[in-house]
C-alpha positions in Angstrom: -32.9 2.0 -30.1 -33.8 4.6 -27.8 -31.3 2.9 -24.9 -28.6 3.3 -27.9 -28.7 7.7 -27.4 -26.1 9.0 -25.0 -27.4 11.1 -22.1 -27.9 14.5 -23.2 -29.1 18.0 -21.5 -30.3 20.8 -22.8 -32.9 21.1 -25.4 -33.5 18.0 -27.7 -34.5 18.5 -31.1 -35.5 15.2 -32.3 -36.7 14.3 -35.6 -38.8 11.1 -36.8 -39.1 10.5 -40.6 -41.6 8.2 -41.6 -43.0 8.7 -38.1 -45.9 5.9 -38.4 -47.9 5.5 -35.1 -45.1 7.2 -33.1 -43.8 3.9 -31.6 -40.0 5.2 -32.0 -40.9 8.7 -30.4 -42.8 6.9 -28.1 -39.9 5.5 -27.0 -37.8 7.9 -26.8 -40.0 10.1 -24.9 -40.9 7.1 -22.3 -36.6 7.3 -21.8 -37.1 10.9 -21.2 -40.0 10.8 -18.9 -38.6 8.2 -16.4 -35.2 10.4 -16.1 -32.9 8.5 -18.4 -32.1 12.1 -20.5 -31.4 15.1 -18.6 -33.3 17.6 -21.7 -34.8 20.6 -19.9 -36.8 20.8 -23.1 -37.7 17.9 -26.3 -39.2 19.5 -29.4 -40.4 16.6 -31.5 -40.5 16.9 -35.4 -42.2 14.1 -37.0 -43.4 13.1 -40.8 -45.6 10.9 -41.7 -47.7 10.8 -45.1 -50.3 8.5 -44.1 -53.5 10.8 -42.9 -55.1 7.9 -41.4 -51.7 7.0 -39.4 -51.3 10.5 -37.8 -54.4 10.5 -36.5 -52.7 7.5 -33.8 -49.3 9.3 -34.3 -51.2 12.3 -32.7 -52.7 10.3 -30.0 -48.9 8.7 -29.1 -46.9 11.7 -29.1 -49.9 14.1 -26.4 -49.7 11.1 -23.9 -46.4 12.3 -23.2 -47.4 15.9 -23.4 -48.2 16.3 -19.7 -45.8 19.1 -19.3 -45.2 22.5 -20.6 -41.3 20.9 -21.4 -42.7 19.2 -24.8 -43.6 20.5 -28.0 -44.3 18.5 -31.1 -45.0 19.1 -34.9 -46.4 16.5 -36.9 -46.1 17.2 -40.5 -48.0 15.3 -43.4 -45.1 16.0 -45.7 -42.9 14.0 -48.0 -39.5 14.0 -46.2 -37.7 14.1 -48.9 -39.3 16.9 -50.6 -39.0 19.0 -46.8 -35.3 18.1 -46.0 -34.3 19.1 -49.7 -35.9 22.3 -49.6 -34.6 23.0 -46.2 -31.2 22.2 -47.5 -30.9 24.2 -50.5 -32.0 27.2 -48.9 -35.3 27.1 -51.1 -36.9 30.8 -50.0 -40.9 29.1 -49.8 -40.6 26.2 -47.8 -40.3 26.3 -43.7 -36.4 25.4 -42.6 -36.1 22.7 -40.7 -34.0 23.6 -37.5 -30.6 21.3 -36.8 -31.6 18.3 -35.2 -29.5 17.3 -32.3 -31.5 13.7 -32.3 -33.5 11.5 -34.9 -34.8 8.0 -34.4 -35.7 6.5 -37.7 -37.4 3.2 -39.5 -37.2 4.8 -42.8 -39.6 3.2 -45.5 -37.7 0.5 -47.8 -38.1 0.5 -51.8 -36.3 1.1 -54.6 -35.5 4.8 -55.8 -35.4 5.0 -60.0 -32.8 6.2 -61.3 -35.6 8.6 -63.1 -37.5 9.6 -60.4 -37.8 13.1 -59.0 -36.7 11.9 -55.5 -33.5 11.3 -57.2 -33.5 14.3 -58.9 -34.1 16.0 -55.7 -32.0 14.4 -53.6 -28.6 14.9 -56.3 -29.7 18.5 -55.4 -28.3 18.3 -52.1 -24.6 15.9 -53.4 -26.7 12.7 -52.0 -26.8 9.8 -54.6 -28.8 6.6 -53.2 -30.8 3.6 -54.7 -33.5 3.4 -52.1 -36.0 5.5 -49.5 -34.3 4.0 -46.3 -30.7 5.2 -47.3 -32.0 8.6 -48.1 -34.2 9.0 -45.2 -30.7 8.5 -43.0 -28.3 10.4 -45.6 -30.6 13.6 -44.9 -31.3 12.9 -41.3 -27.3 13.5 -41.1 -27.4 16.2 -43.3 -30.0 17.8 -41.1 -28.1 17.5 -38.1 -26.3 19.3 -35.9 -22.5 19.0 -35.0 -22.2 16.0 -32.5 -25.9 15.2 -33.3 -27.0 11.3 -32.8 -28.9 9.5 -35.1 -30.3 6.0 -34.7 -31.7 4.0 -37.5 -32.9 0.5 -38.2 -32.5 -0.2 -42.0 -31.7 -3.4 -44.2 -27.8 -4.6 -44.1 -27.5 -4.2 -47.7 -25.8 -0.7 -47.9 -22.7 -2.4 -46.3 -21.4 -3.4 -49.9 -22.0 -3.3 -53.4 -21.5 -0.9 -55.6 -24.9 0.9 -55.7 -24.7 2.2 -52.1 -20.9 3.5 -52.5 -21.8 6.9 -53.1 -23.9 6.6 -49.9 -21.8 4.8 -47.9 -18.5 7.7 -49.0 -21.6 10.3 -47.8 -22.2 9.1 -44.3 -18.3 8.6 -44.0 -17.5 11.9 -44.9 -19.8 13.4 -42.5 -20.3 11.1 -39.3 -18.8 8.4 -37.3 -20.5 4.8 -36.4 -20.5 4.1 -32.8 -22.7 1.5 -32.7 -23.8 -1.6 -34.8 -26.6 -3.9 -33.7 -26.9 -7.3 -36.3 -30.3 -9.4 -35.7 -28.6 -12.5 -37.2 -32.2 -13.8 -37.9 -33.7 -12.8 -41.5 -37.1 -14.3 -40.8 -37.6 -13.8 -37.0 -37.5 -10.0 -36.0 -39.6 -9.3 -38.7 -41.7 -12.0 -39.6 -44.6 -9.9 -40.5 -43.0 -7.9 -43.2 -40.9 -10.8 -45.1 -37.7 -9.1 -45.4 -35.1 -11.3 -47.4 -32.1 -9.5 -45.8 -30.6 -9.2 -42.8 -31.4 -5.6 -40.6 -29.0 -3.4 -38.2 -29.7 -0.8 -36.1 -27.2 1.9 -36.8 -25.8 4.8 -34.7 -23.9 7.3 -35.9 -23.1 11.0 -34.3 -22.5 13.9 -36.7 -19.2 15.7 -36.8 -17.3 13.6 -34.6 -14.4 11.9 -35.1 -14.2 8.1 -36.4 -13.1 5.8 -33.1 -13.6 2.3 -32.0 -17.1 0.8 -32.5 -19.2 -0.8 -30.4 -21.1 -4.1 -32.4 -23.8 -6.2 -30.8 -26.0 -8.9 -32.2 -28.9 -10.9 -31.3 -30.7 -13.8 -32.9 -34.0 -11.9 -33.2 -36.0 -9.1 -31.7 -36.1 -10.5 -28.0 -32.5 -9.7 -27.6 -32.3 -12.6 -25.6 -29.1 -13.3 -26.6 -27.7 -10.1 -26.8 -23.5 -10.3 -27.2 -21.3 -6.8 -27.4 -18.1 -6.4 -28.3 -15.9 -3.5 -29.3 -13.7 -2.7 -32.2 -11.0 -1.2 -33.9 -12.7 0.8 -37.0 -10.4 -0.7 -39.0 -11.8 -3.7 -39.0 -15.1 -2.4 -39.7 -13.9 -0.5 -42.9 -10.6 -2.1 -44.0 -7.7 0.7 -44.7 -7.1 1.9 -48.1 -10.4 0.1 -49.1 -12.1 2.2 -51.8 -15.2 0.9 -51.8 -15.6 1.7 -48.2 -17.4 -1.9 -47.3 -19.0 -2.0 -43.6 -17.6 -5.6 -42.0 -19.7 -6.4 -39.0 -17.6 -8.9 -36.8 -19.3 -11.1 -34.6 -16.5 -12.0 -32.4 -13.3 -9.8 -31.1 -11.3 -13.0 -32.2 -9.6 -12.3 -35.8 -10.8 -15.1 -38.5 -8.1 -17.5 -40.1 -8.2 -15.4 -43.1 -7.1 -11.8 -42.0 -4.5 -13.6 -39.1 -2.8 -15.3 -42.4 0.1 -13.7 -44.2 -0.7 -16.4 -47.3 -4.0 -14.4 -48.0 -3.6 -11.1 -49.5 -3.4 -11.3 -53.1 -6.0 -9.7 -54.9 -7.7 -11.0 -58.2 -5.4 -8.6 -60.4 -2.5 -10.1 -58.8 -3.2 -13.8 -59.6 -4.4 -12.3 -63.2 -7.8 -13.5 -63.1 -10.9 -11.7 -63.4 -14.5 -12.5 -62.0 -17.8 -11.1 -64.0 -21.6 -12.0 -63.9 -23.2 -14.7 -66.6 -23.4 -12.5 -69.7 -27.1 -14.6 -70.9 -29.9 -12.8 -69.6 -32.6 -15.6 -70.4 -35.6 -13.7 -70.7 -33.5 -11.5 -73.7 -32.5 -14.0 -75.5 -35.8 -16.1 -75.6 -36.1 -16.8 -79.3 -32.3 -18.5 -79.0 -33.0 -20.8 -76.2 -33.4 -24.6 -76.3 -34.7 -27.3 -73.7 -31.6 -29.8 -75.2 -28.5 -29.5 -77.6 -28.7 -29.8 -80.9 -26.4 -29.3 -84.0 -27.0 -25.3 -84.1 -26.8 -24.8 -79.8 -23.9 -24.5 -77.6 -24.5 -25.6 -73.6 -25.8 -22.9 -71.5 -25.4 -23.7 -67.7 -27.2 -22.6 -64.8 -26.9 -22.7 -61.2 -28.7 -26.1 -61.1 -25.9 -27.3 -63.5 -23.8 -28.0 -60.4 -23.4 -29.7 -57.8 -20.7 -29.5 -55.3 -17.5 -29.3 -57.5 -19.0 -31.4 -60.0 -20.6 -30.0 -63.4 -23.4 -32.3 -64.6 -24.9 -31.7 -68.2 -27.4 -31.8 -69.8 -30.0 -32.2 -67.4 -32.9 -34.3 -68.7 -35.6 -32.9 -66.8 -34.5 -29.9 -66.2 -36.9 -26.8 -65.9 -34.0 -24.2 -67.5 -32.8 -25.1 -70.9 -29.6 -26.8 -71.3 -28.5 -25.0 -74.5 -28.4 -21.5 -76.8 -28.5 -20.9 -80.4 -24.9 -19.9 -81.4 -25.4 -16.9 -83.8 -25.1 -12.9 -84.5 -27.4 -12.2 -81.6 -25.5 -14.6 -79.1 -22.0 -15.1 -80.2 -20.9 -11.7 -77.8 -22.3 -13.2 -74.5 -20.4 -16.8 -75.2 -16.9 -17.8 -73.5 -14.6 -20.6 -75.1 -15.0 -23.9 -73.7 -12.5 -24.3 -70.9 -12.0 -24.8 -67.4 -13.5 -22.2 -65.1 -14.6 -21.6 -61.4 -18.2 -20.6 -61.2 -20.1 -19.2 -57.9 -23.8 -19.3 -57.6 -25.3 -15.5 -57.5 -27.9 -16.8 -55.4 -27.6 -19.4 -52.4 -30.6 -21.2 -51.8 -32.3 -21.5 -48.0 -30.9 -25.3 -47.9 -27.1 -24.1 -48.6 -25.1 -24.1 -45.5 -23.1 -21.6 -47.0 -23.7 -18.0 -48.5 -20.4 -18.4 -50.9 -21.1 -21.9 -53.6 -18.3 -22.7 -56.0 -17.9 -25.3 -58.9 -15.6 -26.0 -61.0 -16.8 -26.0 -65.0 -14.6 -29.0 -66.7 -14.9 -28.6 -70.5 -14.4 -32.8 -70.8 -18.6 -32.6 -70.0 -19.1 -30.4 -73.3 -17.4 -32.8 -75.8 -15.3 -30.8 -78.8 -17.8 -27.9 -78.1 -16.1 -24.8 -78.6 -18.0 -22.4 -76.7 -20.5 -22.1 -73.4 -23.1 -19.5 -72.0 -23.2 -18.7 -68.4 -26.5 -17.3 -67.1 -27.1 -14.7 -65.2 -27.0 -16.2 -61.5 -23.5 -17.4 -61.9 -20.3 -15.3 -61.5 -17.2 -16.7 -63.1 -13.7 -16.8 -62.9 -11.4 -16.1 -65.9 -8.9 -14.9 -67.9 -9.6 -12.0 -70.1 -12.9 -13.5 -71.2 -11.0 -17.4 -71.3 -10.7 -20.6 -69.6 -8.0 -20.9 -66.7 -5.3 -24.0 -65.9 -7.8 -26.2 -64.4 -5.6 -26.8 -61.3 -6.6 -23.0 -60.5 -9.8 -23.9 -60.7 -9.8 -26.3 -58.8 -7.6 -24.5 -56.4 -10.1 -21.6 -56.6 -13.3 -23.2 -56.2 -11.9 -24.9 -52.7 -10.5 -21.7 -51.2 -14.1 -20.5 -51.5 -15.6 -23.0 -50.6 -13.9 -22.9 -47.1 -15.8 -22.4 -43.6 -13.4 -19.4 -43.1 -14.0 -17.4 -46.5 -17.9 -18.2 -46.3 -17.8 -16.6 -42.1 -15.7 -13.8 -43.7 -18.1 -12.6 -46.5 -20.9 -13.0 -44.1 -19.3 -9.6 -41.9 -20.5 -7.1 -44.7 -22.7 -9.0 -46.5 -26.5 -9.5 -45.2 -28.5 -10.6 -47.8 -28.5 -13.5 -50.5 -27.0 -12.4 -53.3 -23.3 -13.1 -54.1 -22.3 -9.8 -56.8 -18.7 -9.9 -59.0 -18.2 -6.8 -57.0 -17.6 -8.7 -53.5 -15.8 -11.0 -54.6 -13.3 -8.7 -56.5 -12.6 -7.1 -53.3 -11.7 -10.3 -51.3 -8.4 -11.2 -50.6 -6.8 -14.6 -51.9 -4.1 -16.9 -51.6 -1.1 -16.6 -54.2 -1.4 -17.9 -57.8 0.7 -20.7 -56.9 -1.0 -21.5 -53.8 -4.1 -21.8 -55.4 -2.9 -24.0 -58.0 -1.0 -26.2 -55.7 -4.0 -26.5 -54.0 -6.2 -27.3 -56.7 -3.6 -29.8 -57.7 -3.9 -31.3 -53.9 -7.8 -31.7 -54.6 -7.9 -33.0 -57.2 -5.9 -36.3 -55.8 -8.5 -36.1 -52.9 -11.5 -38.9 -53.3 -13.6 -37.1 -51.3 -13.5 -33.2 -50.2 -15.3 -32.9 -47.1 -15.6 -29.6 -45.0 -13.4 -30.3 -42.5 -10.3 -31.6 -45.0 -10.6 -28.2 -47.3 -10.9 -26.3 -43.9 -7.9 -27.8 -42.3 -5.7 -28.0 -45.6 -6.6 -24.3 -46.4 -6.2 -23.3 -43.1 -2.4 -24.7 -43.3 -1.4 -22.1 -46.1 1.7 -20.3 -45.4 
C-alpha cells in the first residue's frame, strides 16, 4: 500500500483513520526513511479509539521519530465525529488541516440508517451504509487538491444500489488510479473471516479521470502479482447510471462486450427481474412442511437443480408450500414458466450466477407459486414468460462468459435484482431461439452452452 503513493516532496500531511498499532504509518514512514519519498517534512495525524491500542500506536509511530523532520498527533477521537466538525466549519472543534496523503484500513460494519453517524455524515452531502466507505468518503473530502489516498476495504461498494450515492461521491470528486483485487476471500485474511472479496484502492483528489492501472494476486504474498492497465471506460461503463466499478482481470475484452448480439437490456426484451416476495420468517403462521388442499408451492433455492425444478421435496428442511389467503395472496405469482437465479451461490457452485428454469407441468393445475427470498426471477409484469425464453434465458446465464463478467464488479456472494437489471443480453428472439435450441439438447454441458452462446450474431 505504501509502494502504491507516487513520490512526493515537500511536506506530507498524512492522515490514518482507525490507526490501530500504526502498522500502515509504519509503513509509510519505513518508505520515507530509506529515501523512497523526497518529504523535507511528514506530519502524521492518526485516530484511533481504542486506549489500550495507542499505547503500541505511540510506541510504532516515535521509532521513526529520530529526526526533528517528523511530527505526529495521535488522537483518541471518533473520526467521524472530527472530520464532520472539521468540515462544517463547527467554531469548537480543532480543524483538521488538508491532507496531502492518507493510508487507511477503515473499520467494517454496518451504519443504521438511524444512527447519528449517518446523521452526521448527511451533514457534510455524504450518504453511506457502512464505517469503511465513510472513513474513505471523508478522507477525500479532507484532502487536498492532487492529494493521494490509499485504502484497503471490502469489494462490495463496486455495485448495488446502497453504495450508489457513495460511489457518485468519490466520482465526483477523485480519480482511481489504481485497483489491487486479492482474488482469494479466505486467504489474505483468514483471521478475520471476511465473506467478500478485498481491494486496495488508490485514488488522488482533484485530478482528472485517466486510464487505470489494476493488479491482482491470489492472496496477501503477492506472489502472483499480474498488472495491467485500462481504459476507464471499462472500469465504469459510459452512460452507466449506477456508476458500477468493473475490475478486469485481463487486458483481453470477454466474448460478451466483443459481441454486437449482446446489448439489449431487460426493458428491451420486456422482461423484468425482482427478488422472492416471501420473506419466510414473516409469514411463519402460513407456512407448511407439504401441500395440502389450502397451500400453494413455495420454492426455494434447494428446489433446483441445474435447469431442472424438482418438487415437493420429501425431506426437505424448508417447507414446500404456503397458505393461500388475505395475508399471502399479494406476495404470490401465477403459475407459469419462469427463469429463477439463486441470490446466494453456495462454496460448492463453480459459478457465482445459477439459473433454473420453473416449468409449471411440476405444480399440477395449481394456479399460483411463492418464490422465497433467495431467488430472483424473471417475468413479465408480475407473470409467467413463453417457456422457450426461459429456457433461452436461464442458458445465457448460465454461460462461462456471463458468470467471468459479473465477477469484474461483483466480490462477494450475493446475486441482487439490481445486477442483473444492469447486464446486457441477447435479443428477445435470440434468447428464445436459444431456449428453443436447448430444449432439443439431451444434455447441456458447459462447454455446448459456451460454444452455442458464444456463436450468437
Amino acid at each position: 500500500m505504501a509502494a502504491l503513493f507516487p513520490d512526493g516532496n515537500g511536506c506530507c500531511r498524512l492522515l490514518d483513520a482507525g490507526a490501530g498499532i500504526g502498522s500502515l504509518s509504519a509503513a509509510f514512514l519505513a518508505r520515507w526513511r530509506s529515501g523512497r519519498f523526497q518529504f523535507q517534512q511528514v506530519d502524521v495525524e492518526a485516530f484511533e479509539l481504542d486506549h489500550e491500542l495507542i499505547r503500541h500506536l505511540s510506541g510504532t509511530l516515535a521509532s521513526y521519530n529520530h529526526k526533528s523532520d517528523l511530527f505526529v498527533n495521535i488522537r483518541e477521537a471518533d473520526f467521524i465525529q472530527a472530520a464532520v466538525d472539521s468540515l462544517s466549519g463547527n467554531l469548537f472543534s480543532l480543524p483538521l488541516k488538508g491532507y496531502t496523503h492518507a493510508i487507511l484500513n477503515p473499520p467494517y460494519k454496518k451504519i443504521n440508517s438511524h444512527s447519528a453517524h449517518r446523521y452526521l455524515l448527511r451533514q457534510v452531502g455524504i450518504e453511506t451504509v457502512n464505517l469503511y466507505s465513510a472513513f474513505v468518503a471523508l478522507a477525500v473530502a479532507l484532502a487536498v487538491p492532487g492529494g493521494h489516498i490509499v485504502a484497503i476495504i471490502p469489494r462490495s461498494f463496486c455495485n448495488g444500489p446502497y453504495y450508489r450515492p457513495f460511489r457518485e461521491f468519490i466520482a465526483g470528486r477523485a480519480a482511481i488510479r489504481h485497483l489491487h483485487l486479492f482474488e482469494s476471500r479466505n486467504k489474505a485474511f483468514k483471521d478475520d473471516e471476511v465473506l467478500q472479496e478485498n481491494i486496495i484502492i488508490r485514488l488522488e483528489c482533484g485530478a482528472v479521470q485517466g486510464a487505470v492501472t489494476v493488479s491482482t494476486s491470489t492472496d496477501d504474498t503477492f506472489s502472483d502479482l499480474v498488472m495491467h492497465e485500462h481504459p476507464f471506460d471499462r472500469i465504469v461503463f459510459p452512460g452507466d447510471s449506477e456508476h458500477f466499478i468493473h475490475i478486469p482481470t485481463s487486458p483481453e475484452q470477454s466474448p460478451l462486450e466483443l459481441s454486437p448480439a449482446i446489448r439489449y437490456t431487460l426493458d428491451d426484451i420486456g422482461l423484468r427481474v425482482s427478488t422472492g416476495p416471501v420473506v419466510d420468517f414473516r409469514l411463519k403462521t402460513h407456512l407448511r412442511d407439504m401441500p395440502d388442499g389450502d397451500t400453494v408451492p413455495l420454492l426455494y433455492p434447494c428446489h433446483f437443480s441445474e435447469y431442472a425444478t424438482m418438487w415437493p421435496l420429501i425431506d426437505s428442511k424448508k417447507p414446500n408450500a404456503v397458505e393461500r389467503n388475505a395475508d399471502t395472496e399479494k406476495w404470490l405469482y401465477p403459475n407459469g414458466f419462469y427463469c429463477v437465479v439463486r441470490r446466494f451461490s453456495s462454496k460448492e457452485e463453480k459459478r457465482r450466477i445459477v439459473a433454473s428454469v420453473v416449468d409449471p407441468k411440476t405444480f399440477g393445475d395449481v394456479p399460483v407459486l411463492g418464490f422465497e427470498n433467495h431467488l430472483n426471477l424473471f417475468h413479465e409484469n408480475k407473470n409467467g414468460i413463453p417457456e422457450p425464453l426461459a429456457w433461452g434465458m436461464a442458458v445465457f446465464l448460465n454461460t462461462t462468459a456471463v458468470d467471468e463478467r459479473f465477477r469484474r464488479f461483483n466480490g462477494h456472494t450475493q446475486v441482487n435484482a439490481t445486477d442483473l437489471r444492469m447486464m446486457s443480453y441477447p435479443s428477445r428472439e435470440a434468447l428464445i431461439g436459444l431456449g428453443e435450441w436447448a430444449m432439443q439438447q439431451e444434455k447441456l454441458s458447459q462447454s455446448v452452452i459456451d460454444e452455442k452462446v458464444g456463436s450468437l450474431t
